[in-house]
C-alpha positions in Angstrom: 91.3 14.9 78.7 94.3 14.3 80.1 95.4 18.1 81.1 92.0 19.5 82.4 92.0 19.8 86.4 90.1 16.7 87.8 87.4 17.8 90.2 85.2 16.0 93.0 82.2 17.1 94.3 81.1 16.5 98.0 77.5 16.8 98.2 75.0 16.4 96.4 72.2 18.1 97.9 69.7 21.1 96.1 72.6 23.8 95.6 75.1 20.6 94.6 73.2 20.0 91.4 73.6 24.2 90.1 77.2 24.2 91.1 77.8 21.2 89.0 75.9 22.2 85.8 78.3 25.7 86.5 81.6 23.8 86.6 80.5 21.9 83.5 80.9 25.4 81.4 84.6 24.9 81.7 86.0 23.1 79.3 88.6 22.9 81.3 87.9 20.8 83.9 86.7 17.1 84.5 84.5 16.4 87.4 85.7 12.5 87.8 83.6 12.0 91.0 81.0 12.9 93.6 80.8 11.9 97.0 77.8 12.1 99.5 77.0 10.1 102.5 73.4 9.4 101.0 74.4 6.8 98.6 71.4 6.7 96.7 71.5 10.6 96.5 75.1 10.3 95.1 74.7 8.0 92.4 71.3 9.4 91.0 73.4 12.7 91.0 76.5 10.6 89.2 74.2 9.6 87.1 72.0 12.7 86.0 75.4 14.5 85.4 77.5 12.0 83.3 80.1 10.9 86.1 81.9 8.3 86.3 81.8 7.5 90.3 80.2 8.0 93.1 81.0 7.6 96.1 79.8 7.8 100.2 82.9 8.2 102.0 85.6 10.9 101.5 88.6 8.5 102.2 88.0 5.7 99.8 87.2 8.6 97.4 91.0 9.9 98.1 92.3 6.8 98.1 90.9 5.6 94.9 90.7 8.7 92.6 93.5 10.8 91.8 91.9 14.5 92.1 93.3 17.9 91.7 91.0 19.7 93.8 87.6 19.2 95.7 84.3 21.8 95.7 82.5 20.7 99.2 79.2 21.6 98.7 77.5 19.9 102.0 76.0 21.2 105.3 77.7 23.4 107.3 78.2 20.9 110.1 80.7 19.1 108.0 82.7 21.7 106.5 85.4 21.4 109.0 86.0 17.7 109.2 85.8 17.5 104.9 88.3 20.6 104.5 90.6 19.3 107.3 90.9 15.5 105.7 91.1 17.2 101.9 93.8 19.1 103.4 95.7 16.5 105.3 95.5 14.9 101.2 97.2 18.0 99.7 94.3 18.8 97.6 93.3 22.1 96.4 89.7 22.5 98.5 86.4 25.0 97.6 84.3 24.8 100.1 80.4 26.4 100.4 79.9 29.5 102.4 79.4 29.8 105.2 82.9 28.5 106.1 81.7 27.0 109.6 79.7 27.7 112.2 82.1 29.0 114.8 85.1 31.2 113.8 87.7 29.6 115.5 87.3 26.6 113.1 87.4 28.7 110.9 90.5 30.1 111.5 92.1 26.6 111.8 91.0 26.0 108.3 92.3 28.5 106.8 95.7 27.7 108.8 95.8 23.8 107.9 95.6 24.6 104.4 97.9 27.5 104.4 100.4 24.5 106.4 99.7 22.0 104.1 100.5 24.5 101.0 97.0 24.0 99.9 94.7 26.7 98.3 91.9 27.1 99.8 88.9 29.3 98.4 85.0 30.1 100.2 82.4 29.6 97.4 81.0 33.4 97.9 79.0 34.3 94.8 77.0 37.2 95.5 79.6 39.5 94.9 80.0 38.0 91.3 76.7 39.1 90.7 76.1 41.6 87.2 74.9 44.6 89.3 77.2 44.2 92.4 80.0 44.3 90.5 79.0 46.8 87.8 78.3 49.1 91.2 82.2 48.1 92.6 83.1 49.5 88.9 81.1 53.1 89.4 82.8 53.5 93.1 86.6 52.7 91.6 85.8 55.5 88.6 85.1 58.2 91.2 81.2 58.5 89.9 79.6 59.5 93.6 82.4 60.8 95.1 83.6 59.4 98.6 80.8 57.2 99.9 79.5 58.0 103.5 76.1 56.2 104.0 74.5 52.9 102.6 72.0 50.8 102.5 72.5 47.2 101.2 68.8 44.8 101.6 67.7 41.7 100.6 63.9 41.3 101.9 61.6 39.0 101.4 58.6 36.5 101.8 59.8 34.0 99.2 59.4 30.1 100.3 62.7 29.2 100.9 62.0 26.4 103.2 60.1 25.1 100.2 63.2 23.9 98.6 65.1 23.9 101.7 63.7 22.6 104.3 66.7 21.3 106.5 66.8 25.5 107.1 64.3 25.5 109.4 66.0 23.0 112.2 69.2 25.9 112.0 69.5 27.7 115.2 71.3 30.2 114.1 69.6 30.9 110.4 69.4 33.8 108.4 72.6 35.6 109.0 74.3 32.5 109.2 72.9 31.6 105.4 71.9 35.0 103.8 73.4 37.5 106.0 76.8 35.8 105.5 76.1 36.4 101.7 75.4 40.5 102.2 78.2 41.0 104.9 80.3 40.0 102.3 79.2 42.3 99.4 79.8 44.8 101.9 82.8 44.3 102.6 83.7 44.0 98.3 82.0 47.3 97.8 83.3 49.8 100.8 86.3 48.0 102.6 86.7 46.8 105.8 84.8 47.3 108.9 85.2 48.6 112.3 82.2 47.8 114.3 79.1 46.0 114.0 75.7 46.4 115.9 72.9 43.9 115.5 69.5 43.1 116.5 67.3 39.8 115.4 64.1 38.5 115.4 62.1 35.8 114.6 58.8 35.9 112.7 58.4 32.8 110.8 56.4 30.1 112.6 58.1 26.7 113.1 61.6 27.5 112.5 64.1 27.8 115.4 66.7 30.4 114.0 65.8 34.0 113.6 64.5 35.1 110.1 65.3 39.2 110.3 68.0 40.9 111.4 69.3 44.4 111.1 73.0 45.3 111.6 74.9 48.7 111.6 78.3 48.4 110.4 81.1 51.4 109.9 83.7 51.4 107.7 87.7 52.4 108.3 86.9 55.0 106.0 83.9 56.5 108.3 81.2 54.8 106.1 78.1 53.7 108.1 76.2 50.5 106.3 73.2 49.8 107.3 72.5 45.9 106.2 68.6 44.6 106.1 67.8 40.7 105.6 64.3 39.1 106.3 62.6 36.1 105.1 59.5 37.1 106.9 58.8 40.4 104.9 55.2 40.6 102.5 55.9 42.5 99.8 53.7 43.7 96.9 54.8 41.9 93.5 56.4 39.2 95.3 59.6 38.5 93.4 62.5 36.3 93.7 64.5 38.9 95.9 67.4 40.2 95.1 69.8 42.2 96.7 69.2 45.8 97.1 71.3 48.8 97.3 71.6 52.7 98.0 75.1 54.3 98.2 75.1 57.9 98.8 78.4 59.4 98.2 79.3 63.5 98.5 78.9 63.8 94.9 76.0 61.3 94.1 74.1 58.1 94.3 73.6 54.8 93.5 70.7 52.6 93.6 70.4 48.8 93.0 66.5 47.9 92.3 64.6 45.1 91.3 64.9 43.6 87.9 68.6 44.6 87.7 68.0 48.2 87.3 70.8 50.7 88.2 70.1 54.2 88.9 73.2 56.6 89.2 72.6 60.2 90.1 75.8 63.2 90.0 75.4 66.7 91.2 76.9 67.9 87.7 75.2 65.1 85.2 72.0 64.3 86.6 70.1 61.2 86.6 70.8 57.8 84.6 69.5 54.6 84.8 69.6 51.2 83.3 69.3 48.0 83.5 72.4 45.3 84.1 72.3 42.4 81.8 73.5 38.6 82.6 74.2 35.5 80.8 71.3 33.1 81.7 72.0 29.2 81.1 69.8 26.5 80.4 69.9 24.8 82.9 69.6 27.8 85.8 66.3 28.3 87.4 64.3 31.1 86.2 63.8 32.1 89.7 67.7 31.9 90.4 69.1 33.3 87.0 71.1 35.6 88.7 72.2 33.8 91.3 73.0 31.0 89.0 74.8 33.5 86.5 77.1 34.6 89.6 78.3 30.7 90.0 79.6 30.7 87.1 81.7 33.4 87.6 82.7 32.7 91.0 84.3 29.2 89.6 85.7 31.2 86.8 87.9 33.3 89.6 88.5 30.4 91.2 89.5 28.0 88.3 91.9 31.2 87.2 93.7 30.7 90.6 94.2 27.1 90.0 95.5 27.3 86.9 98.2 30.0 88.3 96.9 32.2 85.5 94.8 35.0 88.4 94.9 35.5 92.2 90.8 35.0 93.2 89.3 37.5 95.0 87.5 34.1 97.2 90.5 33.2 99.4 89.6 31.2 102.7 91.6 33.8 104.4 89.4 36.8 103.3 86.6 34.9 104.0 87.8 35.2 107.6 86.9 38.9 108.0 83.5 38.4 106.4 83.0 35.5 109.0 83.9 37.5 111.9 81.3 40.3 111.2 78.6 36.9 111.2 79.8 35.8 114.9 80.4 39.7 116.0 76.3 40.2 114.7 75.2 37.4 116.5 77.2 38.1 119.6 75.8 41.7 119.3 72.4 40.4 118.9 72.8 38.6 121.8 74.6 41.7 124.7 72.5 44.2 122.7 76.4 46.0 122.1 78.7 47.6 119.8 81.3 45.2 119.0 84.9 45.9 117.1 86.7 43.7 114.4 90.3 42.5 114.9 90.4 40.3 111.8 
């Protein structure tokens, strides 16, 4: 027991209870505590989980325990003041995308724990998933060519307020919560980006943050992205969505569809397809299997960067560039202009 890294939680709220069961696949770590300002929320979660303590407040949870490193899986409001105090404690901190909600804090983050010698990592998990990264692996073999156009999508009418209902009251909504999620794979698949050009609306009745947005991106290498997201879209055979991809390079394509199904086309091979498989645990949501199957391996980069053994691809301060392109969409959005990155 003794030489397993000693994790607390802070949070314990609907994705909290996932993230945990997913940290609780490495044998080695020990999550010794969770701490949310709910108390009766934190120790039903304690308690559901097999931890030893539970706590409401972050300070008398660093006084008291001695930790390794922290996962801060809470609302976005309080990302800055948690990071900042786990910090100031020289613990190693995780915290839940999106990193904040406005990029200069954002960029202090990632400073204070750079100053305080602190690693600091964005829980970002849709890049882990089985057909994003099998994708990344076709790209880095050459099999289309050099990519110049693509489409990455993630549509859909599927009731997330159902489980989430503290998403309607966000002002600023789906980019903030999805869109940060596909900016991201973006940037993992086709590099970094040079300007962005959004527009947003708002479909959904009695939410006050937009639920569709569109955004243009292009690439340093000339790629032009074009990245979909709606939560207001009725689709035949509604499915949990999932996100969605064409690549068209100048000596193929590839095409992400639903159910995990890869299509690869080459001007000298022809067509292939098939489908990506997963590990599914039992105790993921069907309806999140891969989603849930991407936390795992998210932590798994992570806990390899702890442990000195693998730098994670999750770093607070690449995190900063996909942040960036969130603010830049919204402020696009907003002037109706074509904005440039200087992260």
């Amino acid at each position: 027991m003794d030489n397993k890294l000693k994790l607390a939680v802070i949070g314990t709220g609907f994705w909290a209870d996932f993230q945990i069961n997913a940290w609780k696949e490495f044998k080695e770590v020990e999550i010794i505590a969770v701490c949310d300002n709910d108390e009766d929320r934190a120790q039903k979660a304690a308690k559901k989980h097999g931890i030893s303590n539970f706590y409401t407040d972050i300070d008398k949870l660093i006084a008291v325990e001695s930790i390794d490193f922290v996962d801060i899986i809470s609302s976005v409001g309080s990302h800055y003041e948690l990071v900042m105090k786990s910090a100031a404690a020289g613990l190693n901190t995780i915290c839940q995308k999106p990193m904040s909600g406005n990029l200069e804090e954002c960029k202090e983050m990632v400073e204070t724990c750079r100053n305080k010698g602190v690693k600091f990592f964005i829980h970002e998990n849709f890049r882990w998933q089985g057909p994003i990264r099998a994708c990344k692996e076709l790209l880095q073999q050459g099999a289309i060519g050099k990519p110049f156009r693509a489409k990455v999508s993630f549509c859909s009418g599927f009731p997330v307020f159902d489980n989430q209902p503290s998403l309607k009251e966000l002002e600023r909504f789906i980019i903030m919560d999805l869109g940060v999620h596909l900016l991201d794979v973006t940037r993992f698949l086709f590099g970094e980006m040079k300007r962005v050009y959004c527009q947003t609306q708002k479909i959904n009745k009695g939410i006050k943050g937009e639920d569709v947005a569109n955004i243009m991106l292009t690439a340093d290498n000339g790629l032009v992205c074009f990245v979909e997201i709606s939560y207001a879209s009725n689709l035949e055979k509604e499915t949990f969505p999932e996100t969605l991809l064409l690549i068209e390079g100048d000596t193929g394509s590839i095409r992400v569809d639903l159910n995990h199904f890869i299509t690869l086309t080459q001007k000298d091979k022809g067509t292939t397809k098939k489908k990506v498989d997963f590990p599914i645990y039992n105790w993921s949501d069907p309806a999140y299997a891969l989603v849930h199957s991407s936390i795992v391996d998210c932590n798994k980069s992570i806990l390899l960067d702890l442990m000195n053994k693998k730098p994670a691809e999750n770093t607070g301060q690449d995190n900063l560039k996909t942040m960036e392109l969130v603010f830049l969409s919204y402020n696009s959005a907003e002037t109706n202009k074509v904005l440039e990155t200087s992260i």
